[in-house]
MARLUMBA-114049 format. One record per residue (C-alpha): residue number from 0; x, y, z. Coordinates in steps of 0.02 Angstrom, whole numbers. Each point is the difference from the previous one (the first is absolute). Layout:
# MARLUMBA-114049
@num:NUM u:X v:Y w:Z
...
***
This chain:
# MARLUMBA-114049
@num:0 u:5024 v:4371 w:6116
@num:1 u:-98 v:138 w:-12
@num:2 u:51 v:51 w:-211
@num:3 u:-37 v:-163 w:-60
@num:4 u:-152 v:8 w:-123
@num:5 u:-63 v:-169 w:47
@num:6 u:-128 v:10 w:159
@num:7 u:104 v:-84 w:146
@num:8 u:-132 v:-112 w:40
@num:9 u:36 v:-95 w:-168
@num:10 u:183 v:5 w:58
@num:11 u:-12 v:-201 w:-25
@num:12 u:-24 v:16 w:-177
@num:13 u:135 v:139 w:-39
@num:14 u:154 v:-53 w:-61
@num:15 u:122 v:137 w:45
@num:16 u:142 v:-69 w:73
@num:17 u:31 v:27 w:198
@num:18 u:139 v:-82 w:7
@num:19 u:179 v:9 w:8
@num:20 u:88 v:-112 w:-114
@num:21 u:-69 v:7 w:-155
@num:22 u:24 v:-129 w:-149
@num:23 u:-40 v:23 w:-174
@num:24 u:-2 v:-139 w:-122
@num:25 u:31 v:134 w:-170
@num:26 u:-19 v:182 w:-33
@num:27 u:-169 v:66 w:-70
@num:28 u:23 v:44 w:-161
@num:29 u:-168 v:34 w:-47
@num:30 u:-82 v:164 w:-67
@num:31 u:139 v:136 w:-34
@num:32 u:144 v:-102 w:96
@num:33 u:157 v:-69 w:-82
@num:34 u:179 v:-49 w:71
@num:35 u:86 v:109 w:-108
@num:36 u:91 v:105 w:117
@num:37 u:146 v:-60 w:114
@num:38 u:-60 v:24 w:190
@num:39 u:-177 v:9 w:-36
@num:40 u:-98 v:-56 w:152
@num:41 u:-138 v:-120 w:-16
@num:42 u:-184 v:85 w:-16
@num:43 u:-66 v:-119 w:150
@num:44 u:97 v:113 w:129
@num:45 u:-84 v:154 w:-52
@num:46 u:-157 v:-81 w:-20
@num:47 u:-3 v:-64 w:157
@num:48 u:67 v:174 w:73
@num:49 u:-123 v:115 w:-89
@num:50 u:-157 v:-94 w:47
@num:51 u:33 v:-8 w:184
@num:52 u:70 v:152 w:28
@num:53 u:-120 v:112 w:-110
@num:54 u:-164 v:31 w:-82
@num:55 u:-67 v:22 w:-173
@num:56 u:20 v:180 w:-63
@num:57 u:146 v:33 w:117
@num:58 u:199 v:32 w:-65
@num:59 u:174 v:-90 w:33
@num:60 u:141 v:87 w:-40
@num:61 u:158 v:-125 w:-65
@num:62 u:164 v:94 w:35
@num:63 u:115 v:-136 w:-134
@num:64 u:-149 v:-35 w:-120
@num:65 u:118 v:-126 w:-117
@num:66 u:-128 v:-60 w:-129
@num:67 u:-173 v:28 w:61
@num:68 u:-34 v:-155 w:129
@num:69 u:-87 v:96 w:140
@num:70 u:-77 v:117 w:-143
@num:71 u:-69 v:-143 w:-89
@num:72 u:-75 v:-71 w:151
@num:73 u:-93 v:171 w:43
@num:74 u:-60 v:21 w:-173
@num:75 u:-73 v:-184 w:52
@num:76 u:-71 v:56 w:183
@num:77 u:-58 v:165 w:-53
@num:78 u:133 v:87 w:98
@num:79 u:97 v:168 w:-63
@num:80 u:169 v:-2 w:-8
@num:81 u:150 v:126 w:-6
@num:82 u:166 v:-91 w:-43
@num:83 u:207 v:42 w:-23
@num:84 u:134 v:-59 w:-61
@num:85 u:154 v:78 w:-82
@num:86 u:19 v:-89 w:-163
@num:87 u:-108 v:75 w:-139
@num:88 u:-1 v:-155 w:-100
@num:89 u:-83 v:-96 w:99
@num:90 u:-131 v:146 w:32
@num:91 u:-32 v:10 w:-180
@num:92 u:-40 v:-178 w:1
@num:93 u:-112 v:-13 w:138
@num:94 u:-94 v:147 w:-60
@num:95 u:-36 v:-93 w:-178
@num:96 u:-79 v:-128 w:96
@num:97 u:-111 v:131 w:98
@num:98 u:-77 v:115 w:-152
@num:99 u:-161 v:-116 w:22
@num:100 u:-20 v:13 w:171
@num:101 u:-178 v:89 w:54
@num:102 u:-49 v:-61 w:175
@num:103 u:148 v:94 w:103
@num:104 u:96 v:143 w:9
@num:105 u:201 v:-2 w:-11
@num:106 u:145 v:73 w:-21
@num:107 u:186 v:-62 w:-45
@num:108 u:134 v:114 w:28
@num:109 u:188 v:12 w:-45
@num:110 u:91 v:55 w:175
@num:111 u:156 v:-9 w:111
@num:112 u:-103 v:-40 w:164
@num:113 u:127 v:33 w:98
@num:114 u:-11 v:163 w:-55
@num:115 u:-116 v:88 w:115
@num:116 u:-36 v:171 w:-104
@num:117 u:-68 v:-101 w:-138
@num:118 u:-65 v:-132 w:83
@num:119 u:-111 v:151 w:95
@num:120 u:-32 v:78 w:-168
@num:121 u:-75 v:-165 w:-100
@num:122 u:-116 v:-47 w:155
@num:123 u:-68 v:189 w:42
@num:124 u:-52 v:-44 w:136
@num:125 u:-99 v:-121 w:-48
@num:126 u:-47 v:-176 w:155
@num:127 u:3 v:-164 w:-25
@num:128 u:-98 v:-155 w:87
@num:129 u:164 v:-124 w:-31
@num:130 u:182 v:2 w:-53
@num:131 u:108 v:-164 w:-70
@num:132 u:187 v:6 w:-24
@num:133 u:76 v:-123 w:-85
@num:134 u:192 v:71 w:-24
@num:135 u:138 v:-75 w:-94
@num:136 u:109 v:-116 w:102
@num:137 u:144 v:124 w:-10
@num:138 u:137 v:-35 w:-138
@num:139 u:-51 v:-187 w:-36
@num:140 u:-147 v:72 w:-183
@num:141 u:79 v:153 w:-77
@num:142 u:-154 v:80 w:-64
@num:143 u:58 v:152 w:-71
@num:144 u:181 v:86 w:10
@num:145 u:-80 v:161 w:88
@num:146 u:99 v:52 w:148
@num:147 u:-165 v:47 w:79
@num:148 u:-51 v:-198 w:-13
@num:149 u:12 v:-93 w:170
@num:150 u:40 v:-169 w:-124
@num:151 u:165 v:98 w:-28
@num:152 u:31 v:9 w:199
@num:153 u:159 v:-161 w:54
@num:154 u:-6 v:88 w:176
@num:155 u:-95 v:-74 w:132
@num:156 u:-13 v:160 w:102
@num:157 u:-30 v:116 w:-123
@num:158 u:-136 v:-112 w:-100
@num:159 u:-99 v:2 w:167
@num:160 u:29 v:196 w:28
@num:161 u:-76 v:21 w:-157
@num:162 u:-136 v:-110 w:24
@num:163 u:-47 v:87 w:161
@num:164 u:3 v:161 w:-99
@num:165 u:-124 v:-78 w:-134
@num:166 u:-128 v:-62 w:139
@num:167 u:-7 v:162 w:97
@num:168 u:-30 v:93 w:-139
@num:169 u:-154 v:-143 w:-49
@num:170 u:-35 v:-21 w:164
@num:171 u:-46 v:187 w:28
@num:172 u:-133 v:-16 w:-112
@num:173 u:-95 v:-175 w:61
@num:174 u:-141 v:36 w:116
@num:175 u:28 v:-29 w:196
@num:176 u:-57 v:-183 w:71
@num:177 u:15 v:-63 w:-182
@num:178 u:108 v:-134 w:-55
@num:179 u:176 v:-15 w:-126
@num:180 u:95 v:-160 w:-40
@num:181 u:183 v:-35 w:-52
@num:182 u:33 v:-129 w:-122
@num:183 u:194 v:-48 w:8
@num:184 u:106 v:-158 w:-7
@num:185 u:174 v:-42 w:58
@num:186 u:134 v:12 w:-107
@num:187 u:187 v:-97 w:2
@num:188 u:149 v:107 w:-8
@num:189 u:188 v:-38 w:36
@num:190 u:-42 v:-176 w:49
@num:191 u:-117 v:42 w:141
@num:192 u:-208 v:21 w:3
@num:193 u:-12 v:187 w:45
@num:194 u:-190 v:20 w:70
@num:195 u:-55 v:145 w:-90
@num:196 u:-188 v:-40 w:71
@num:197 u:60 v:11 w:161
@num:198 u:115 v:166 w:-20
@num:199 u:-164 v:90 w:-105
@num:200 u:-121 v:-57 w:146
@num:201 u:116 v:70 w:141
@num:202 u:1 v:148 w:-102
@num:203 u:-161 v:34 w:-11
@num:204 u:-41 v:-23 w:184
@num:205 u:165 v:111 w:42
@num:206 u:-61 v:147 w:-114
@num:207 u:-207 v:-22 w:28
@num:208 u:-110 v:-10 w:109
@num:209 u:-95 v:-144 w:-74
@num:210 u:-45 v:-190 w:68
@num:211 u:53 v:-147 w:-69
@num:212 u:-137 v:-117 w:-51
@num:213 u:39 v:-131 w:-46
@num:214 u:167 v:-68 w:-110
@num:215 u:-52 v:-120 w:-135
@num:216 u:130 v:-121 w:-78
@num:217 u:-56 v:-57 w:-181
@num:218 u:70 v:-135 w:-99
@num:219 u:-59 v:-40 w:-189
@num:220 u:39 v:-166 w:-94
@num:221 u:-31 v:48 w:-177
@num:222 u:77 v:137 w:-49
@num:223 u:117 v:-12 w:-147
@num:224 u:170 v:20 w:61
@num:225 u:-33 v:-138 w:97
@num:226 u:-82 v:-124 w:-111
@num:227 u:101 v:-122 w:-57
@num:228 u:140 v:40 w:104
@num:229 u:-25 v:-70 w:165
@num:230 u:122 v:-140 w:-16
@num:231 u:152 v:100 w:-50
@num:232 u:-29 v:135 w:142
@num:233 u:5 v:-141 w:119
@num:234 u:150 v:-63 w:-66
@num:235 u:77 v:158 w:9
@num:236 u:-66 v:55 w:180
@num:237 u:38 v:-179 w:74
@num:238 u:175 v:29 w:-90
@num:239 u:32 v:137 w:100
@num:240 u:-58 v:79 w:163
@num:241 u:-167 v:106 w:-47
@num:242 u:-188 v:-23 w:-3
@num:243 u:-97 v:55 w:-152
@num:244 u:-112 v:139 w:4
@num:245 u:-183 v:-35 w:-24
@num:246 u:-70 v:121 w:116
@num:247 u:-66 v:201 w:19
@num:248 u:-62 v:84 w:124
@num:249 u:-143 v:106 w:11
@num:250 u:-30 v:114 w:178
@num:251 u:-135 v:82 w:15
@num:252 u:-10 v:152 w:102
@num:253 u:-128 v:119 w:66
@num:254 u:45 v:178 w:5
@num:255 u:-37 v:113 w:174
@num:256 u:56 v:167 w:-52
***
């Protein structure tokens, strides 16, 4: 891979991870990281993400920021960073946590990115070497009561016309031949598993003219709403007729337009 920063020929040594199930013992939590925000993603995906798909000194753009992962990992990398996300409060917070930061440019803004007038108006025009989106799994985490907020959105169909709507108007400004990953999980509703990986990936190659690279399932052991608790979920699960959720999915794509 051409962006990595390590020379391929010490591609033995690298640890960047090619392949396609990925399992993680716990979350990092070291440096500016903290599970303190419901459907925070762990820091190793964007790690992993940023240093294969980019170089020092160049920018990702985060359309659903939440509280800083991907940030905190470029402030790590030495990559800049423009983020989003639609709930001030959790902007304020991320930005106390970034008023020492020296080594990178970024920028954290409060925007509807579905809105494609503002979205234009906040990037001005401005490229970008990488884009991550890691959107609420519809309805299941209310994070604010904005109408504007796809965690407000019950409808399949209209959660993933919306989403479409927020990755064109990202996707316009990420270079051509680079690289953007969704981070999404499945979610249970009405007593069936409705694949909202699946439905998000479909869209994507419906609306863009981008290629699939790979699709990554992750699983992590130690996370907290699952310490503890494993007994009782299989009690409940073997009790009735579902499996319990341990996975995400992460697809990578390259973009040709």
């Amino acid at each position: 891979m051409k962006n990595l920063d390590n020379d391929i020929h010490n591609w033995k040594e690298t640890d960047i991870n090619t392949d396609s199930l990925w399992l993680i013992s716990e979350r990092d939590k070291s440096g500016k990281h903290a599970n303190n925000y419901h459907g925070n993603f762990v820091p190793q995906i964007p790690n992993q993400l940023i240093r294969r798909y980019t170089k020092e000194g160049e920018t990702v753009l985060d359309l659903f920021m939440g509280s800083g992962t991907t940030l905190f990992e470029c402030e790590t990398l030495n990559r800049n960073f423009i983020g989003f996300d639609i709930n001030q409060e959790i902007i304020d917070f991320v930005k106390s946590k970034m008023v020492d930061t020296r080594n990178i440019q970024f920028e954290i803004n409060n925007c509807d990115v579905t809105n494609k007038k503002n979205f234009d108006v906040t990037m001005n025009e401005r490229q970008v070497d990488f884009m991550i989106a890691h959107p609420p799994y519809m309805d299941i985490v209310k994070f604010t009561k904005k109408e504007k907020d796809l965690s407000q959105i019950s409808d399949l169909n209209l959660f993933i016309e919306k989403f479409v709507l927020a990755m064109k108007n990202a996707l316009n400004y990420l270079q051509k031949n680079k690289y953007f990953t969704i981070v999404i999980g499945d979610v249970y509703k009405k007593s069936e598993v409705v694949p909202l990986g699946f439905y998000l990936m479909y869209a994507v190659k419906k609306n863009f003219n981008a290629k699939l690279k790979g699709i990554i399932v992750k699983n992590i052991e130690g996370n907290r709403g699952k310490l503890g608790t494993q007994n009782i979920w299989k009690y409940r699960a073997l009790k009735s007729d579902y499996f319990i959720f341990k996975h995400e999915y992460i697809l990578v794509f390259k973009k040709e337009f």
